[in-house]
Gaussian input, Z-matrix of N, CA and C with variables (Angstrom, degrees):
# hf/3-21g

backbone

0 1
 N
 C     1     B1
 C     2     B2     1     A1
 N     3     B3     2     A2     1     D1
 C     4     B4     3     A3     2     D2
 C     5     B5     4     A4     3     D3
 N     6     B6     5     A5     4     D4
 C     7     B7     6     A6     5     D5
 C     8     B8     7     A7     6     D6
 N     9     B9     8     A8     7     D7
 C    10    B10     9     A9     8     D8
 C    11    B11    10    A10     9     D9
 N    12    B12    11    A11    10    D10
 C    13    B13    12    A12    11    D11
 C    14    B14    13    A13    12    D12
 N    15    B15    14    A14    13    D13
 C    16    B16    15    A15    14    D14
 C    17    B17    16    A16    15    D15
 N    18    B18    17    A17    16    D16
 C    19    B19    18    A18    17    D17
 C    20    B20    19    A19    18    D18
 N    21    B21    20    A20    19    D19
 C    22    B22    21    A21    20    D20
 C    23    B23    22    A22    21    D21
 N    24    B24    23    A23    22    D22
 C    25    B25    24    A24    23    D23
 C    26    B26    25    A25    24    D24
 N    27    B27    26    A26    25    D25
 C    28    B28    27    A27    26    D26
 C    29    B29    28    A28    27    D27
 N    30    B30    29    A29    28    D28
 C    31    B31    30    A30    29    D29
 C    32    B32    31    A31    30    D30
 N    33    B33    32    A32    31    D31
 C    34    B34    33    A33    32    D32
 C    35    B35    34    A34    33    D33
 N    36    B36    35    A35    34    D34
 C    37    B37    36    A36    35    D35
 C    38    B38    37    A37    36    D36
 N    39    B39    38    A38    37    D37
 C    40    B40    39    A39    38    D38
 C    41    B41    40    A40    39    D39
 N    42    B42    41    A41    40    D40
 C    43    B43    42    A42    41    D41
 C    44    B44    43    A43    42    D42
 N    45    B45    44    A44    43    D43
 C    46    B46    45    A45    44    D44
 C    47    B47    46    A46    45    D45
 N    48    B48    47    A47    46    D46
 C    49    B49    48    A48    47    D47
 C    50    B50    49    A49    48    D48
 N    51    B51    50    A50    49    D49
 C    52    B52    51    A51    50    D50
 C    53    B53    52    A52    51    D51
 N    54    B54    53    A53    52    D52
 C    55    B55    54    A54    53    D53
 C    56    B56    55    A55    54    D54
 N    57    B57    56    A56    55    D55
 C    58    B58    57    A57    56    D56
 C    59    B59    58    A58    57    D57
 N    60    B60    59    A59    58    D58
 C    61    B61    60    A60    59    D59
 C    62    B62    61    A61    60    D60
 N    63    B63    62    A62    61    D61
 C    64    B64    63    A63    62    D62
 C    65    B65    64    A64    63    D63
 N    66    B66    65    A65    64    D64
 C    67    B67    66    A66    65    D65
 C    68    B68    67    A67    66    D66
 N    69    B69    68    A68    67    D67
 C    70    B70    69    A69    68    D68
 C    71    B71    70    A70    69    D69
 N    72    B72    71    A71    70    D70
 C    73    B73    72    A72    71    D71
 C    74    B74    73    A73    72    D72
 N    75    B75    74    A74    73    D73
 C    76    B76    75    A75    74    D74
 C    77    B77    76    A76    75    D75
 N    78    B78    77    A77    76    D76
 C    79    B79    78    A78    77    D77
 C    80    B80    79    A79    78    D78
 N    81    B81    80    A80    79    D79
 C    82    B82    81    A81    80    D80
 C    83    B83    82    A82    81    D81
 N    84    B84    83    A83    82    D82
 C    85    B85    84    A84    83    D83
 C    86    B86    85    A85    84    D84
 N    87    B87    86    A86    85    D85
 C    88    B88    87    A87    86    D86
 C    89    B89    88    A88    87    D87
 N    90    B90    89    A89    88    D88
 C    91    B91    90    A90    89    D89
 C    92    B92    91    A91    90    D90
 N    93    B93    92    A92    91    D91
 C    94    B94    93    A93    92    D92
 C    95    B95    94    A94    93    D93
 N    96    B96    95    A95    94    D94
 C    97    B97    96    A96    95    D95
 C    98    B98    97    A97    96    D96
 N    99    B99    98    A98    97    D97
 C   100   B100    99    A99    98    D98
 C   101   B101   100   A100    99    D99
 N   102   B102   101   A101   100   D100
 C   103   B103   102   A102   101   D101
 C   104   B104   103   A103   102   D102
 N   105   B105   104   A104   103   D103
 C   106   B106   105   A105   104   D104
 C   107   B107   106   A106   105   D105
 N   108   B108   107   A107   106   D106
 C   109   B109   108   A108   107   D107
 C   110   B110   109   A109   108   D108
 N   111   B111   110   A110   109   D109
 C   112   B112   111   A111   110   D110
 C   113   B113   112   A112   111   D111
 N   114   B114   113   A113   112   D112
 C   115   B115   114   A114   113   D113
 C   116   B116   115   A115   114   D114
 N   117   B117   116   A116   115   D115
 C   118   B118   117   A117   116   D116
 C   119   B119   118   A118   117   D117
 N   120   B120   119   A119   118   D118
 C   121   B121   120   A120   119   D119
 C   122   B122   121   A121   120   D120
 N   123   B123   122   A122   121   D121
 C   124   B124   123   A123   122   D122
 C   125   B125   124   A124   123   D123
 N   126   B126   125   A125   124   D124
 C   127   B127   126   A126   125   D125
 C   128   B128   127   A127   126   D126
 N   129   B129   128   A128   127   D127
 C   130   B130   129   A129   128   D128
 C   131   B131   130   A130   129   D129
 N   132   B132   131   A131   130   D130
 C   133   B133   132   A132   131   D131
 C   134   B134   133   A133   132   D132
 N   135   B135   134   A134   133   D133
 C   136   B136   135   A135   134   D134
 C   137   B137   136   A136   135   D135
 N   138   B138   137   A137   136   D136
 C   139   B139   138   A138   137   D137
 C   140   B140   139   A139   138   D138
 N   141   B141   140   A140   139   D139
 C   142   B142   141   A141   140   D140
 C   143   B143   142   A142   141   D141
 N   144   B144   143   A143   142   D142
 C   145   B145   144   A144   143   D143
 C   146   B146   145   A145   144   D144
 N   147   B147   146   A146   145   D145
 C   148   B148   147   A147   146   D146
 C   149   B149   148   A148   147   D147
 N   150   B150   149   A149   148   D148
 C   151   B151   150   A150   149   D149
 C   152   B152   151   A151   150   D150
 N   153   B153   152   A152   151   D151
 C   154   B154   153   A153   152   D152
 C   155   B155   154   A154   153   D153
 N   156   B156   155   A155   154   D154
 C   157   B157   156   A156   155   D155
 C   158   B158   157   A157   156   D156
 N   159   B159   158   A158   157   D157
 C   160   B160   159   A159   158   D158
 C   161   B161   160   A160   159   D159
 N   162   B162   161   A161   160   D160
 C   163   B163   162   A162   161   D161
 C   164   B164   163   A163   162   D162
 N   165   B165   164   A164   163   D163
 C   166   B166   165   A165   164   D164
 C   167   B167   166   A166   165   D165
 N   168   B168   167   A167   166   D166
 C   169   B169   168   A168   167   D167
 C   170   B170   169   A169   168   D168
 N   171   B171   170   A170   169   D169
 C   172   B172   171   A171   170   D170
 C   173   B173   172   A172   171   D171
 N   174   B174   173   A173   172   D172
 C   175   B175   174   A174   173   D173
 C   176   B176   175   A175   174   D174
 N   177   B177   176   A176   175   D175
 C   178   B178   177   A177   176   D176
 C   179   B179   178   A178   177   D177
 N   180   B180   179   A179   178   D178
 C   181   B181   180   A180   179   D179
 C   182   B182   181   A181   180   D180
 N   183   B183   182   A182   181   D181
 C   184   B184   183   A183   182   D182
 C   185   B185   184   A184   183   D183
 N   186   B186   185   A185   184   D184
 C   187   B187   186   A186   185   D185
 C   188   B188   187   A187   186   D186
 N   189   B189   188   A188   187   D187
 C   190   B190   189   A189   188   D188
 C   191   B191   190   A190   189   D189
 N   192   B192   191   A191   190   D190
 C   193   B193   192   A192   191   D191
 C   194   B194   193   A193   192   D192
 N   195   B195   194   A194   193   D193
 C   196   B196   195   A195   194   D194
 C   197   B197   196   A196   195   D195
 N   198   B198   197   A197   196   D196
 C   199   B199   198   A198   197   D197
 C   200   B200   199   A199   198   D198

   B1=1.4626
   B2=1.5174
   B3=1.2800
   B4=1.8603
   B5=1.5714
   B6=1.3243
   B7=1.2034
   B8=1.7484
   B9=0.9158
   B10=1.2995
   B11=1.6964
   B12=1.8354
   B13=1.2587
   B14=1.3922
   B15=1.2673
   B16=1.8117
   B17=1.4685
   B18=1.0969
   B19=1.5341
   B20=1.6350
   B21=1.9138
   B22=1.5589
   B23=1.5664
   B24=1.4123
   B25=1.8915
   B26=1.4393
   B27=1.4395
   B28=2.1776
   B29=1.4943
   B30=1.4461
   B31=1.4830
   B32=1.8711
   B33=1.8069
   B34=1.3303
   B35=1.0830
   B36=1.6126
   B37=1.0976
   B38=1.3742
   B39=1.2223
   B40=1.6841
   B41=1.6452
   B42=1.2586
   B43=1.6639
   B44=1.5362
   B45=1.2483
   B46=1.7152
   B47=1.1441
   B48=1.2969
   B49=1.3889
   B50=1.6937
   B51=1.2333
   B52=1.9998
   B53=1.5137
   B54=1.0473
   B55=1.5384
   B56=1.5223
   B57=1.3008
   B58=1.7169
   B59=1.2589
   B60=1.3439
   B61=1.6470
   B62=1.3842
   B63=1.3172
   B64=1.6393
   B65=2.0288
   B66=0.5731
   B67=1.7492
   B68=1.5579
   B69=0.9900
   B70=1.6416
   B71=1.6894
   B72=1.2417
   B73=1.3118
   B74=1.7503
   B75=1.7798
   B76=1.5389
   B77=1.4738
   B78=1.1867
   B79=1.5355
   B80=1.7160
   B81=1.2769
   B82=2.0378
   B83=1.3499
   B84=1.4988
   B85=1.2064
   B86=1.6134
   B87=1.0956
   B88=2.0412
   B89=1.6453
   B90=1.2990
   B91=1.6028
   B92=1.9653
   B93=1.6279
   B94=1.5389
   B95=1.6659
   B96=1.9915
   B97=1.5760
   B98=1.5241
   B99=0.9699
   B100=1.9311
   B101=1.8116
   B102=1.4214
   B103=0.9630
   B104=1.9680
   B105=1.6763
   B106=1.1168
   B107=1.3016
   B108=1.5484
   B109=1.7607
   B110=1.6207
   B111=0.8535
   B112=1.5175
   B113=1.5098
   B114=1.6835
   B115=1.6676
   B116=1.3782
   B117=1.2517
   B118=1.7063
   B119=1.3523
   B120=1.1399
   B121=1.7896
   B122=1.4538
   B123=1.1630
   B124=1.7277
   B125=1.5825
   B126=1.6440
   B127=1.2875
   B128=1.5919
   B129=1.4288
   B130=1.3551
   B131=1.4331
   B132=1.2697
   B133=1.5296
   B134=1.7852
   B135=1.2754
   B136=1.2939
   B137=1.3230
   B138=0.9858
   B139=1.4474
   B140=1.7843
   B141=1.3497
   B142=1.7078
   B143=1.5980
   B144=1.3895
   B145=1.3198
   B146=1.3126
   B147=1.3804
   B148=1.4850
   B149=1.4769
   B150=1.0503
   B151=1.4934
   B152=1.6258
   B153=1.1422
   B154=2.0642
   B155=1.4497
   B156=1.3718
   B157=1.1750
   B158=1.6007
   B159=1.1919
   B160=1.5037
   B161=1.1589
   B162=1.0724
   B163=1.7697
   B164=1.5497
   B165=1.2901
   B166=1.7648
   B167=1.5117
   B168=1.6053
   B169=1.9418
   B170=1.6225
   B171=1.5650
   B172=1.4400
   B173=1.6332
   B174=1.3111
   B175=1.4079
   B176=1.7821
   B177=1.2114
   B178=1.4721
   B179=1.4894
   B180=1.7776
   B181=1.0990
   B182=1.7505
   B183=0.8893
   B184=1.5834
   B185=1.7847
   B186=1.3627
   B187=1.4104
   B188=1.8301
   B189=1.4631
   B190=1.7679
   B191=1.8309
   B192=1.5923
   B193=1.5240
   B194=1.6587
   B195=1.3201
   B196=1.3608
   B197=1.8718
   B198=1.3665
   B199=1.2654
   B200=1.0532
   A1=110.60
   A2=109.83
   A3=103.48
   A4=133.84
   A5=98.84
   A6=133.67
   A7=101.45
   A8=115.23
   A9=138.79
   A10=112.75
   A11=127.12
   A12=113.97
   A13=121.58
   A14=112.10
   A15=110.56
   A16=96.28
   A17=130.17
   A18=126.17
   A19=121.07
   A20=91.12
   A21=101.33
   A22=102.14
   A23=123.19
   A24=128.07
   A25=93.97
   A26=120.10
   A27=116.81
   A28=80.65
   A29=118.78
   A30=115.85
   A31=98.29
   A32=118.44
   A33=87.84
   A34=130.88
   A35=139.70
   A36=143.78
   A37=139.37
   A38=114.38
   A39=130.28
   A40=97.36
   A41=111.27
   A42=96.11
   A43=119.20
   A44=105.04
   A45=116.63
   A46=116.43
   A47=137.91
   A48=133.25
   A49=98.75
   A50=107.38
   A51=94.72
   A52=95.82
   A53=121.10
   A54=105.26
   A55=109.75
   A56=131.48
   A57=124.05
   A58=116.19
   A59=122.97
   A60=125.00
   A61=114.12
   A62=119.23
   A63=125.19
   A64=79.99
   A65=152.31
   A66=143.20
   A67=98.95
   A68=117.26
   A69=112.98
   A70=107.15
   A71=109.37
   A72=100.66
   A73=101.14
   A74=114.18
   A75=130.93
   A76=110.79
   A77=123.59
   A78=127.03
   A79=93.00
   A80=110.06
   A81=127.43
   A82=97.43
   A83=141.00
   A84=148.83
   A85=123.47
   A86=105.02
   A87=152.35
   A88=99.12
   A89=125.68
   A90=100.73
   A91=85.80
   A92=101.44
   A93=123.84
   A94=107.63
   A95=100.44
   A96=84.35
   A97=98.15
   A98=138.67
   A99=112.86
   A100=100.53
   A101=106.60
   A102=126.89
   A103=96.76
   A104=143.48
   A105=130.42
   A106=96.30
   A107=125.76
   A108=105.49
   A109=94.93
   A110=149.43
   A111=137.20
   A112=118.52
   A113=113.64
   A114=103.01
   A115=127.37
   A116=104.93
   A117=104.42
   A118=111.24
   A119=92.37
   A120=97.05
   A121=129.60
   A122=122.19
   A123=123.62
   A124=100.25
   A125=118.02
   A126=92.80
   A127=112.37
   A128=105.02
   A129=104.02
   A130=110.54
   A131=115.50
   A132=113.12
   A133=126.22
   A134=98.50
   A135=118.69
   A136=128.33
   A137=129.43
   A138=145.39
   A139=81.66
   A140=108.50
   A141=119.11
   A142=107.71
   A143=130.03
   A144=144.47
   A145=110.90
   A146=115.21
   A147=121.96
   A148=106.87
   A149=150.80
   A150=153.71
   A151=126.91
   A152=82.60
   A153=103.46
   A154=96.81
   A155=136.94
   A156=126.26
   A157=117.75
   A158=108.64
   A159=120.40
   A160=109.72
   A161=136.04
   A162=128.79
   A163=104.17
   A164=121.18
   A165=106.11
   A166=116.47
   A167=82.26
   A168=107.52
   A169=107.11
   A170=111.33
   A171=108.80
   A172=120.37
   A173=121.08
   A174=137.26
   A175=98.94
   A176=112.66
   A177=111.09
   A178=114.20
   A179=126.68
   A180=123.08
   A181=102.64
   A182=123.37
   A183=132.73
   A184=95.74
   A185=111.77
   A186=114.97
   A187=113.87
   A188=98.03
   A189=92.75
   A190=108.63
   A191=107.71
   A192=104.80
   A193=119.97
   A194=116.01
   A195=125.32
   A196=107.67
   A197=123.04
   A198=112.02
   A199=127.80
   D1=-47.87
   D2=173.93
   D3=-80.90
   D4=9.44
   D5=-174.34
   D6=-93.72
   D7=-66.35
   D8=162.58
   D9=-45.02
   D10=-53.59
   D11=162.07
   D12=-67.08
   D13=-16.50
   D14=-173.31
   D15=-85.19
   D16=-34.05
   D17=165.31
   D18=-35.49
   D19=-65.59
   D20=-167.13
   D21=-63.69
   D22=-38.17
   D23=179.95
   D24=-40.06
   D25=-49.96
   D26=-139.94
   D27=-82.75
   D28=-48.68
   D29=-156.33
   D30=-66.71
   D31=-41.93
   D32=169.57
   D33=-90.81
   D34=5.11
   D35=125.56
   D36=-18.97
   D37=-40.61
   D38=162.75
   D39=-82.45
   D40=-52.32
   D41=-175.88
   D42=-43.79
   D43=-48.08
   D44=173.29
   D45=-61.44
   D46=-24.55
   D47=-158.94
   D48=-107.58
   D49=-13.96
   D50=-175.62
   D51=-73.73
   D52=-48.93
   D53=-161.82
   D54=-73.66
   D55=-10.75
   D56=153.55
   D57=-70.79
   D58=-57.38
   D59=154.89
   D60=-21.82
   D61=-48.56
   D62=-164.77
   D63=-91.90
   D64=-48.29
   D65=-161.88
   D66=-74.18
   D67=-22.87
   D68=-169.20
   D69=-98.40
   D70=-21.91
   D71=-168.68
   D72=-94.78
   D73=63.39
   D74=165.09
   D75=-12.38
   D76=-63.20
   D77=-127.98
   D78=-86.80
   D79=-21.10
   D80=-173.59
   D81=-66.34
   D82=-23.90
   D83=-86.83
   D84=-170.55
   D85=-59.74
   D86=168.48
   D87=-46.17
   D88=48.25
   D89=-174.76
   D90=-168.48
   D91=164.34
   D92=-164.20
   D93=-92.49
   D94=-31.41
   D95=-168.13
   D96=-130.49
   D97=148.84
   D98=21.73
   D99=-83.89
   D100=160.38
   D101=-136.16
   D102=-127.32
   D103=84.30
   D104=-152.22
   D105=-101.45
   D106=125.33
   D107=164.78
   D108=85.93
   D109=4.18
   D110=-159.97
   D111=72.57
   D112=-13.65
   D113=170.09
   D114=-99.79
   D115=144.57
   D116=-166.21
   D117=-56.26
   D118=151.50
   D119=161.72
   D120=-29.18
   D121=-49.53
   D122=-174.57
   D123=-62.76
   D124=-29.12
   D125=-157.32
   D126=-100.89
   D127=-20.92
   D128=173.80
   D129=-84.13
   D130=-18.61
   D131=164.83
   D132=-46.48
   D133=-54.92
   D134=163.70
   D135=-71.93
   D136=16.10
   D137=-127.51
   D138=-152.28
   D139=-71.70
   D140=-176.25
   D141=-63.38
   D142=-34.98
   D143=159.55
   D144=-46.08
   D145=-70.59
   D146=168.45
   D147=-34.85
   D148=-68.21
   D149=153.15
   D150=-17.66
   D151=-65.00
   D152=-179.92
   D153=-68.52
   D154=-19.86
   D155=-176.02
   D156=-100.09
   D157=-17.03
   D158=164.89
   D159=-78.71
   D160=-31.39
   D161=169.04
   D162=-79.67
   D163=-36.15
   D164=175.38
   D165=-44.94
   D166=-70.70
   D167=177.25
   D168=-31.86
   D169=-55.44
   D170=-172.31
   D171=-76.01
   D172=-22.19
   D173=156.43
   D174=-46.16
   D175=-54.84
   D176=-158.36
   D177=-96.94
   D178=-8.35
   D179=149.36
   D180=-66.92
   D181=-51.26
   D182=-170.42
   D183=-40.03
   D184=-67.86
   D185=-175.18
   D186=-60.85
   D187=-27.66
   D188=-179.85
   D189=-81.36
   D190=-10.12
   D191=-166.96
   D192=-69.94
   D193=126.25
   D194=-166.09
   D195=-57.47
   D196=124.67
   D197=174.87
   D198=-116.56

């Protein structure tokens, strides 16, 4: 059984941490084109991040939630 919660912690632990990993690494990121809709790259990039990171986060409250 504690084998099993220290699992679900690392797995949502990594879930949480890609999308800061992915926010920090600027320079991947830092640029105008390609260009979706008329908005540059940085913003719909971050924009799709903003998204992908609310389903991580909620995957990994889900796995930390007491049952």
């Amino acid at each position: 059984m504690t084998n099993m919660v220290n699992l679900r912690q690392v797995i949502a632990g990594i879930l949480m941490a890609i999308p800061f990993i992915i926010y920090f690494d600027i320079p991947s990121y830092n640029k105008v084109y390609p260009t979706l809709g008329g908005l540059p790259y940085f913003y719909w990039y971050q924009t799709l991040w903003l998204a992908i990171s609310t389903i991580l986060f909620s995957i990994a409250a889900f796995l930390l939630a007491k049952r």
